[in-house]
TIMI-2910 file (N, C-alpha, C, CB; in pm, 1 decimal, decimal comma, always signed):
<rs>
+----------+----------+----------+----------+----------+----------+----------+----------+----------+----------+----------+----------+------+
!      n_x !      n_y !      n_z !     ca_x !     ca_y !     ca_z !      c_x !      c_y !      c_z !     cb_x !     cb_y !     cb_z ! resn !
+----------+----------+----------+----------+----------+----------+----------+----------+----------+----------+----------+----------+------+
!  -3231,0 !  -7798,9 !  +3345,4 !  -3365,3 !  -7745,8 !  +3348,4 !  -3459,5 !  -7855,3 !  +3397,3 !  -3407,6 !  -7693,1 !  +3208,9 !  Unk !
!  -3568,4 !  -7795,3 !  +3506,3 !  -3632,6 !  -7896,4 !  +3535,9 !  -3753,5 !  -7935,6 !  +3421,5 !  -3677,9 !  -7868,8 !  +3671,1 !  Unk !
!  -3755,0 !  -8107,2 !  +3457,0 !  -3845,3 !  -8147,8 !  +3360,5 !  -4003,9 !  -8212,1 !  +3416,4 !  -3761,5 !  -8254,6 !  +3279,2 !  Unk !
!  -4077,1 !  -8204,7 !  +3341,3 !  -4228,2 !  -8251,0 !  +3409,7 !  -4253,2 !  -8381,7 !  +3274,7 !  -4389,1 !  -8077,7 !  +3413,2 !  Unk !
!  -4308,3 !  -8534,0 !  +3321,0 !  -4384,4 !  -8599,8 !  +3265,3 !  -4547,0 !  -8529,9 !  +3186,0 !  -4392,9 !  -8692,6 !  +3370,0 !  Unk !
!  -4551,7 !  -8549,6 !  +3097,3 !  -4658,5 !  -8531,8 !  +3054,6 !  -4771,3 !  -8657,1 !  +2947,2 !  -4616,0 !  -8415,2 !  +2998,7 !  Unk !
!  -4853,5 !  -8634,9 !  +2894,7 !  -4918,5 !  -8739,5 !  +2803,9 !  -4983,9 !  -8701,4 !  +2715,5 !  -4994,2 !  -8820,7 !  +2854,4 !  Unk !
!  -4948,9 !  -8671,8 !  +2590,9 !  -5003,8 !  -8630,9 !  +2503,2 !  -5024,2 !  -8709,3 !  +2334,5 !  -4943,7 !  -8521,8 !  +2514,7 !  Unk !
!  -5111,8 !  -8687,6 !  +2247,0 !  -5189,9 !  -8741,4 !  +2146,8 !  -5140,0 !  -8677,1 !  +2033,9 !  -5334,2 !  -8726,2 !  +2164,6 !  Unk !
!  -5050,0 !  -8752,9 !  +1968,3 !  -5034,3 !  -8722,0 !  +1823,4 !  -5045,4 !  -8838,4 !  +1718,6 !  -4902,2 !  -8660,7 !  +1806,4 !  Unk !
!  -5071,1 !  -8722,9 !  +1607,7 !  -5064,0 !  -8804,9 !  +1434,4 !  -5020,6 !  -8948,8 !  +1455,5 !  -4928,0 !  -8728,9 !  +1309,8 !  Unk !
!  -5039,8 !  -9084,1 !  +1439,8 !  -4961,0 !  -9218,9 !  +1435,7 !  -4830,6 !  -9188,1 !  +1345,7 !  -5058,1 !  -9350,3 !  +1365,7 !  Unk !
!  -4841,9 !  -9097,4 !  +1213,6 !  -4751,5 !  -9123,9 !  +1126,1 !  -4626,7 !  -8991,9 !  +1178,9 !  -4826,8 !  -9118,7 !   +959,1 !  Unk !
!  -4653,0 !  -8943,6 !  +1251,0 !  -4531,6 !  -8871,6 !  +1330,9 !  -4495,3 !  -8933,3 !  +1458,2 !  -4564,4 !  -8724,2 !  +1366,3 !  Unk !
!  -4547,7 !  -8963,0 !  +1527,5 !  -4480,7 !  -9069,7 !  +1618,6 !  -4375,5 !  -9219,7 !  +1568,3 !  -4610,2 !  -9124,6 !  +1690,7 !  Unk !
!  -4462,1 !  -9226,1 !  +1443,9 !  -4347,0 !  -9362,2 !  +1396,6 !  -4235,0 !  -9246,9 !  +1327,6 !  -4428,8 !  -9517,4 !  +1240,9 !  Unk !
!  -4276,8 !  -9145,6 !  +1289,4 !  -4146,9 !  -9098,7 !  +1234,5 !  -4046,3 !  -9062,6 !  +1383,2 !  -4179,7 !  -8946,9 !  +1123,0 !  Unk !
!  -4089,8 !  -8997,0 !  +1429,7 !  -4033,3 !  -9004,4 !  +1572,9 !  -3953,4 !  -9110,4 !  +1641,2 !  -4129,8 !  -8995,6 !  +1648,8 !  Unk !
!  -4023,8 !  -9184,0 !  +1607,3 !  -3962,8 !  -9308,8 !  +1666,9 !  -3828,8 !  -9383,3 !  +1559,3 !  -4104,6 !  -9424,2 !  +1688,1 !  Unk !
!  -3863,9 !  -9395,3 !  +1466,4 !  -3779,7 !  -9347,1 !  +1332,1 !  -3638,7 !  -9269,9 !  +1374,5 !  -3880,4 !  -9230,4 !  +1234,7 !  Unk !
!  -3653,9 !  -9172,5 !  +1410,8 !  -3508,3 !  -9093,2 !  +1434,0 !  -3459,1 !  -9115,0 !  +1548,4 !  -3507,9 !  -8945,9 !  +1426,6 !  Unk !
!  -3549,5 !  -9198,2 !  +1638,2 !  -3455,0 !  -9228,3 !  +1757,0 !  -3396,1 !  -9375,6 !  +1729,0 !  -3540,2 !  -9221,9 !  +1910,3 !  Unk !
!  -3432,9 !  -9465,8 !  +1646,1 !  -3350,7 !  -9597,1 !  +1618,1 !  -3240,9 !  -9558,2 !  +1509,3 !  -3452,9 !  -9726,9 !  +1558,4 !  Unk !
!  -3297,9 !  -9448,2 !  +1442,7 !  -3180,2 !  -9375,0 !  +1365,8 !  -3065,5 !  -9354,5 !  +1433,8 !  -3213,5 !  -9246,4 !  +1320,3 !  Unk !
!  -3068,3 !  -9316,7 !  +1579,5 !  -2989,4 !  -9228,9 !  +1634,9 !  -3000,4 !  -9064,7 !  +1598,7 !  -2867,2 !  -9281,0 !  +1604,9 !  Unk !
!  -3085,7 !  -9014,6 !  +1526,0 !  -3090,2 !  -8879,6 !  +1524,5 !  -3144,6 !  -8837,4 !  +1640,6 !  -3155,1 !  -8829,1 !  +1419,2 !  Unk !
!  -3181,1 !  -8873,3 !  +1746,7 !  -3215,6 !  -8790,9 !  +1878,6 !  -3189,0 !  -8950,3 !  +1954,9 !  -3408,6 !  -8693,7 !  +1892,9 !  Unk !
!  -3165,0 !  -8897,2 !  +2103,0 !  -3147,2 !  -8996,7 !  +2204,9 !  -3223,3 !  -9076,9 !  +2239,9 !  -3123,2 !  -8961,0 !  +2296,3 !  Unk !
!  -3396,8 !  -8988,7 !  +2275,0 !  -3515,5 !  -9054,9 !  +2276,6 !  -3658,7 !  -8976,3 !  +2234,9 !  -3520,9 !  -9104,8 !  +2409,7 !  Unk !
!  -3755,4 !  -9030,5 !  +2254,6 !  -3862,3 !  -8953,6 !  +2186,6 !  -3879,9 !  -8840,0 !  +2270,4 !  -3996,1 !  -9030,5 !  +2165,5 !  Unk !
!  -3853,0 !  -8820,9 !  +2394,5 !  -3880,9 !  -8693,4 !  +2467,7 !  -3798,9 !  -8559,9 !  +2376,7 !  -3816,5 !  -8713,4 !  +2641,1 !  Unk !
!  -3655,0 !  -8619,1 !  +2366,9 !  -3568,6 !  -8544,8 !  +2299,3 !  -3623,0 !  -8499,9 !  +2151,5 !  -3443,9 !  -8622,7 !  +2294,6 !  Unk !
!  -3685,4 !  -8597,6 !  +2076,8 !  -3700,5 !  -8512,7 !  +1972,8 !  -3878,9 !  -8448,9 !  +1969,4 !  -3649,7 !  -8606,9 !  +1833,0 !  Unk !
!  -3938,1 !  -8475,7 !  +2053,3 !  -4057,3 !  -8361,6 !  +2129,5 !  -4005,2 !  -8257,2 !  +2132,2 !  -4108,5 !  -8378,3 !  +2278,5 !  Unk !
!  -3932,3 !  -8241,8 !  +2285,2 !  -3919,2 !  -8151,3 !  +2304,7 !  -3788,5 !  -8025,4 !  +2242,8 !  -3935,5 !  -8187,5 !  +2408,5 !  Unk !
!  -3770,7 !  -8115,2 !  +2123,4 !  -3661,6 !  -8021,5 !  +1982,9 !  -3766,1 !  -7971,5 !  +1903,6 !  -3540,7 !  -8131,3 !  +1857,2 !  Unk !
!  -3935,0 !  -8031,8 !  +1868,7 !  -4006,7 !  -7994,9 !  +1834,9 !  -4032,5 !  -7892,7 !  +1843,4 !  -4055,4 !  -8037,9 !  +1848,3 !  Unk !
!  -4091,5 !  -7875,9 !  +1951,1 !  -4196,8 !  -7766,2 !  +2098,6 !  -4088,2 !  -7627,3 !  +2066,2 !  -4175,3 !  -7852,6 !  +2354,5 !  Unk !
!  -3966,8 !  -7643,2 !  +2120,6 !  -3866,2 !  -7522,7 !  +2147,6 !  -3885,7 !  -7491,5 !  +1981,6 !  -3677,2 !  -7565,4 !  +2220,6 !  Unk !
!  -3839,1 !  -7567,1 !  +1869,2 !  -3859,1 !  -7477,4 !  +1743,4 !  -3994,2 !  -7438,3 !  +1654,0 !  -3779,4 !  -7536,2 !  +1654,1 !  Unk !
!  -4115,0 !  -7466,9 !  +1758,1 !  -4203,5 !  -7430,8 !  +1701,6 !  -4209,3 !  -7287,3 !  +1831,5 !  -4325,2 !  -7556,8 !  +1672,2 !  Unk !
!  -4160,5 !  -7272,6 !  +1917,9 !  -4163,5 !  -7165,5 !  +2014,9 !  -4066,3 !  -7095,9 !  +1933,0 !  -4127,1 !  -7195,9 !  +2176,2 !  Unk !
!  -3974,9 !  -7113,8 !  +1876,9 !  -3893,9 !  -7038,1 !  +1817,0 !  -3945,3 !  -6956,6 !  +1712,7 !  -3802,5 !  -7106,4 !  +1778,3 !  Unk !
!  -3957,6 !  -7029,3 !  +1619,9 !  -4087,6 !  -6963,8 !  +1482,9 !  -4144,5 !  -6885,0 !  +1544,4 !  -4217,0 !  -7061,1 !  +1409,8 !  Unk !
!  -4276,9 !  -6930,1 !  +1636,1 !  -4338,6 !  -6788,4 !  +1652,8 !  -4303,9 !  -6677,8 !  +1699,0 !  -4419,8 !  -6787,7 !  +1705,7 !  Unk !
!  -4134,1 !  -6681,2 !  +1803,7 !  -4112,9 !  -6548,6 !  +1843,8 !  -4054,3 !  -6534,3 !  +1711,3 !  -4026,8 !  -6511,0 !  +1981,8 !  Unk !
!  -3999,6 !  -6532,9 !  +1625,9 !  -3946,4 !  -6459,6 !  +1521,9 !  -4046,3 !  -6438,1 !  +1429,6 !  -3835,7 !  -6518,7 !  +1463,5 !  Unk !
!  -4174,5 !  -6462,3 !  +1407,1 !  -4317,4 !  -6386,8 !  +1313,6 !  -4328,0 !  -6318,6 !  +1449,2 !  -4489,6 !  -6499,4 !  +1239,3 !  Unk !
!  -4368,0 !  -6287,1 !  +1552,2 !  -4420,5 !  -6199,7 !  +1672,3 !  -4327,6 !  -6093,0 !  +1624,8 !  -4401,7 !  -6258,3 !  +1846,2 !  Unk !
!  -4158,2 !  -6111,1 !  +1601,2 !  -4070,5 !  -5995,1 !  +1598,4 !  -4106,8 !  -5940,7 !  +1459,3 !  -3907,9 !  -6030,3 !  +1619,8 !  Unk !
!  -4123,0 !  -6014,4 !  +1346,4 !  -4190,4 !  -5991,5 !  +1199,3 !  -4254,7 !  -5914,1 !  +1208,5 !  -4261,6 !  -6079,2 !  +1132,6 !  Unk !
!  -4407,7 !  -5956,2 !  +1282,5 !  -4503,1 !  -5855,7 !  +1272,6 !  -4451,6 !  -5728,1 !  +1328,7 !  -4625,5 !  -5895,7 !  +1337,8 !  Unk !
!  -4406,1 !  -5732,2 !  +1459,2 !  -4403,1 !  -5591,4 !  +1504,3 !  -4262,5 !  -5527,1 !  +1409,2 !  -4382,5 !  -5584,7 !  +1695,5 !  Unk !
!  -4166,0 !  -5545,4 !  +1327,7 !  -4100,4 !  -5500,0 !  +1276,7 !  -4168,5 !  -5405,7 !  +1137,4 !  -4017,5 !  -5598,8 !  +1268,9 !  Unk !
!  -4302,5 !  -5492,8 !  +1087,9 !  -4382,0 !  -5468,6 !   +980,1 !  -4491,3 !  -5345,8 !  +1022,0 !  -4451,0 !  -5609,3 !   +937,8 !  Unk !
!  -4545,1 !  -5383,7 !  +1133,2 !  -4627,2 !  -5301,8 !  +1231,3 !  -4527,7 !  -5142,1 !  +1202,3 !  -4622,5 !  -5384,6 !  +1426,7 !  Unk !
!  -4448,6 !  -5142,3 !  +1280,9 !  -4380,0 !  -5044,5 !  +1305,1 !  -4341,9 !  -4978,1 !  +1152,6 !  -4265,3 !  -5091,2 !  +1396,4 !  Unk !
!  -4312,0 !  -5033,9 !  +1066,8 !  -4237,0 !  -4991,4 !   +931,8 !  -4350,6 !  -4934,9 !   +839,6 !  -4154,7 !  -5127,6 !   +852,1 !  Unk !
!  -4492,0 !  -4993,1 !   +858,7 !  -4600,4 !  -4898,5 !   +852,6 !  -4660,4 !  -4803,7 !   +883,0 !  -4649,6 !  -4917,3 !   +859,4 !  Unk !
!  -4619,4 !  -4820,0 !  +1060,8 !  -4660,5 !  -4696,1 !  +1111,4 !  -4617,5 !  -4565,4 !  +1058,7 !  -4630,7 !  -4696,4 !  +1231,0 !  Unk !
!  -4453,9 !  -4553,1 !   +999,8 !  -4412,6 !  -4477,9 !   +936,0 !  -4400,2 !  -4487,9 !   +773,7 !  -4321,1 !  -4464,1 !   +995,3 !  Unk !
!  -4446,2 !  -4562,9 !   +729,9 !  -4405,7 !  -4526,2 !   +600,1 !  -4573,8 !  -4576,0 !   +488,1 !  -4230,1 !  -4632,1 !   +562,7 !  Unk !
!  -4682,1 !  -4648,0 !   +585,0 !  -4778,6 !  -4676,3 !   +541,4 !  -4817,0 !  -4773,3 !   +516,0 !  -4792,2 !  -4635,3 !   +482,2 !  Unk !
!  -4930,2 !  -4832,8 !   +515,3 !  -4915,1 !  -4984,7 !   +498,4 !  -4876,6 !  -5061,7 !   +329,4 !  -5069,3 !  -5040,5 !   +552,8 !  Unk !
!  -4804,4 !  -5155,9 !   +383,7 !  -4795,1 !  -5240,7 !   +223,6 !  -4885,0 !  -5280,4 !   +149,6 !  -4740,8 !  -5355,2 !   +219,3 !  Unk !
!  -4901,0 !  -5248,6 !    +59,6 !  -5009,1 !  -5328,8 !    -33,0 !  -4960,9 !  -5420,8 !   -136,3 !  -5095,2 !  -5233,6 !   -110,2 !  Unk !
!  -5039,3 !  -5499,4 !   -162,4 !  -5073,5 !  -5618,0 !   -238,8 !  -4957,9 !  -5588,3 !   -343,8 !  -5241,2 !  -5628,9 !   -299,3 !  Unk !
!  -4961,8 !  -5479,5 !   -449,9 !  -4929,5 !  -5405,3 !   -543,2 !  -4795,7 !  -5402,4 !   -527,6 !  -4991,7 !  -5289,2 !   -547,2 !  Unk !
!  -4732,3 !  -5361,1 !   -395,3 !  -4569,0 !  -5293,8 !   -399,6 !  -4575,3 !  -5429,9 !   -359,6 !  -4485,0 !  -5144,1 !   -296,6 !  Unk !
!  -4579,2 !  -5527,3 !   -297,1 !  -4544,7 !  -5685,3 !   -293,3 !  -4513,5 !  -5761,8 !   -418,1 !  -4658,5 !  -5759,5 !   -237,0 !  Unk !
!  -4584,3 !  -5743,8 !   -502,5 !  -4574,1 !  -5793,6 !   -590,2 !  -4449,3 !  -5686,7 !   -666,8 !  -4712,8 !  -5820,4 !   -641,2 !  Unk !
!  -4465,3 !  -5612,6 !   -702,1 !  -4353,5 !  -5535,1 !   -758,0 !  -4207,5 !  -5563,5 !   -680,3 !  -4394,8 !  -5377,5 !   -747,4 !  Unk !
!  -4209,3 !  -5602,1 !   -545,1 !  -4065,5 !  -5605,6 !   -504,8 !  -4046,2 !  -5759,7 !   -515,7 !  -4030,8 !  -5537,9 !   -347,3 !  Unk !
!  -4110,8 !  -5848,3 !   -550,1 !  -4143,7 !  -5956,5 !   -592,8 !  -4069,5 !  -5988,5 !   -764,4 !  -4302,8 !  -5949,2 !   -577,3 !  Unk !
!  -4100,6 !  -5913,0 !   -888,8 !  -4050,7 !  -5882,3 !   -939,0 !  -3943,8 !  -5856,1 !   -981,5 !  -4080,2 !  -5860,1 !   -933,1 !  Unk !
!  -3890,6 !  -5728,0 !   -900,4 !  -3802,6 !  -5667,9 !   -880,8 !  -3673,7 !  -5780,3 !   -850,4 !  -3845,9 !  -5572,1 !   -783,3 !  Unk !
!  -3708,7 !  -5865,2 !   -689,8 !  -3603,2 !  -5986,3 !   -692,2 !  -3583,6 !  -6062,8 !   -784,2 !  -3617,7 !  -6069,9 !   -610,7 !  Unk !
!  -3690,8 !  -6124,5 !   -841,3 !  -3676,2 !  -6207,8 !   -960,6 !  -3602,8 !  -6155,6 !  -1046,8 !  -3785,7 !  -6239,8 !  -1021,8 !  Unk !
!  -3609,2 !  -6018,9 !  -1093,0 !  -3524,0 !  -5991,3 !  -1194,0 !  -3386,6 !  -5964,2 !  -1174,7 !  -3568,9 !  -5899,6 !  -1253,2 !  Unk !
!  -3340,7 !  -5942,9 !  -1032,6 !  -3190,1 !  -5902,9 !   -982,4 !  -3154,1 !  -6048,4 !   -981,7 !  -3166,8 !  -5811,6 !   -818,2 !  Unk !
!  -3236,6 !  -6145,9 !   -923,6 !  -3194,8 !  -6317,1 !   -935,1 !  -3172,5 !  -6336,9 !  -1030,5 !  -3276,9 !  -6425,3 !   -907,5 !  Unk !
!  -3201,0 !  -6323,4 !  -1135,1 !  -3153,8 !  -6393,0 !  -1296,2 !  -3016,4 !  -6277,4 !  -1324,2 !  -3321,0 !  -6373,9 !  -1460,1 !  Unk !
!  -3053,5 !  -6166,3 !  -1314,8 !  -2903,4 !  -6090,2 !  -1316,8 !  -2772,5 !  -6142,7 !  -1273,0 !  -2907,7 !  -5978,8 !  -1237,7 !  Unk !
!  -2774,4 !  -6243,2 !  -1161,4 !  -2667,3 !  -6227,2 !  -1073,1 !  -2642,3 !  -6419,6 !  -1111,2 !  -2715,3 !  -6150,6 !   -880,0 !  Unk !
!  -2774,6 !  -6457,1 !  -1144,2 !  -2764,0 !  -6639,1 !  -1177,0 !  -2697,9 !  -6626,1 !  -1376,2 !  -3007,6 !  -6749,1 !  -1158,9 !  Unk !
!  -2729,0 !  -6518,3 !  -1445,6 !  -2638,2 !  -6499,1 !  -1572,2 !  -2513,9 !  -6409,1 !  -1507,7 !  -2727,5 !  -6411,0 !  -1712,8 !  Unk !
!  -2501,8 !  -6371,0 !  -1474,1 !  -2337,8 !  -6320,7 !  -1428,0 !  -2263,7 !  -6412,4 !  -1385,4 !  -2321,9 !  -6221,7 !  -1315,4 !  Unk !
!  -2310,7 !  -6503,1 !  -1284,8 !  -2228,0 !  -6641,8 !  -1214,6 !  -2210,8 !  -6744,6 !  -1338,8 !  -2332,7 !  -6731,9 !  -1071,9 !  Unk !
!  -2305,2 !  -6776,9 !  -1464,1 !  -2289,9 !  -6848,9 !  -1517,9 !  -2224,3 !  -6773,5 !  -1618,3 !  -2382,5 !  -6919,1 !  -1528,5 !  Unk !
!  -2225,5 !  -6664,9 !  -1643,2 !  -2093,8 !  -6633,8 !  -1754,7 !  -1974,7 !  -6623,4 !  -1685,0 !  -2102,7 !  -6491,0 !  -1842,0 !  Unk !
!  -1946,5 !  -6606,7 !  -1563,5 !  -1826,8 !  -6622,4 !  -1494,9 !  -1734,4 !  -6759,8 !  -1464,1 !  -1860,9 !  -6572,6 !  -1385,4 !  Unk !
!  -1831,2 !  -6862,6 !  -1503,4 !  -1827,8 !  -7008,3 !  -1428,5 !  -1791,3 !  -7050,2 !  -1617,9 !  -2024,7 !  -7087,9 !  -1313,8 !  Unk !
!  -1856,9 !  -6995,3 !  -1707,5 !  -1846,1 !  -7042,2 !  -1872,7 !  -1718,1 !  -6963,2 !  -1883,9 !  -1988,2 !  -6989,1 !  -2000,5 !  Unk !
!  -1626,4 !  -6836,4 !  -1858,4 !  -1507,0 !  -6816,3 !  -1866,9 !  -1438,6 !  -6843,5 !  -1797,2 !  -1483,0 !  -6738,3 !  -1882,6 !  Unk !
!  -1426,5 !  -6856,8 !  -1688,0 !  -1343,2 !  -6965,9 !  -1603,7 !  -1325,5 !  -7110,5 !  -1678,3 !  -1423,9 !  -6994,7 !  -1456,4 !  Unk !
!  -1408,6 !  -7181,1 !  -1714,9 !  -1396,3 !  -7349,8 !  -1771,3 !  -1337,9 !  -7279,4 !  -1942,2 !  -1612,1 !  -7476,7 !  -1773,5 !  Unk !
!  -1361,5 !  -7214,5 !  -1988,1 !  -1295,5 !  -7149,2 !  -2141,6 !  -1174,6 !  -7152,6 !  -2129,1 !  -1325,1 !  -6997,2 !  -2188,2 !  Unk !
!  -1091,4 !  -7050,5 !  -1991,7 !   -998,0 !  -7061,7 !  -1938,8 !   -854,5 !  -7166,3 !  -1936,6 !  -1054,8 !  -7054,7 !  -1862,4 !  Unk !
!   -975,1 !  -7258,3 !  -1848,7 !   -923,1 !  -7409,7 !  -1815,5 !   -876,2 !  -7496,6 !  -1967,1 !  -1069,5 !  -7503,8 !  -1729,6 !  Unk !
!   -968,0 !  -7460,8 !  -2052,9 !   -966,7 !  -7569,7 !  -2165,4 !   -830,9 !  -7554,5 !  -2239,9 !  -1096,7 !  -7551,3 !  -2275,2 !  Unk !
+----------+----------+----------+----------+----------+----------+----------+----------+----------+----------+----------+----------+------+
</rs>
């Protein structure tokens, strides 16, 4: 892919981190971990762009969400999460019962 020079102004304390992962060896050079930046902040937004219009659309038919059923399905996870985090831990406490 072709590439273009550019010159641009950032934070001091992200450039030393930047610079940071390239003496790390976590990227080759600072262009490289720019432009790993750029592409996953282009990334994020097409996947909220696909969000919204998935949300858009799921309203159009079924109405918009409110505050209210958010919070209730909010809830709702929390309480299937502790269901399934006491099932694993009584499964993980008879398994080691098992063992003993």
């Amino acid at each position: 892919m072709p590439k273009q020079r550019v010159t641009i102004t950032i934070e001091l304390d992200l450039l030393e981190e930047a610079q940071a992962a390239v003496s790390n060896g976590r990227c080759r050079s600072l262009s490289q971990w720019i432009g790993e930046a750029v592409a996953d902040q282009l990334d994020k937004e097409r996947r909220l762009a696909l969000l919204d219009e998935l949300i858009s659309e799921y309203e159009a038919e079924h109405g918009v969400i409110t505050a209210e059923a958010m919070e209730e399905r909010i809830r709702k996870d929390k309480e299937a999460a502790a269901a399934i985090r006491a099932s694993a831990q009584a499964r993980m406490a008879a398994l080691q019962g098992e063992r003993a």
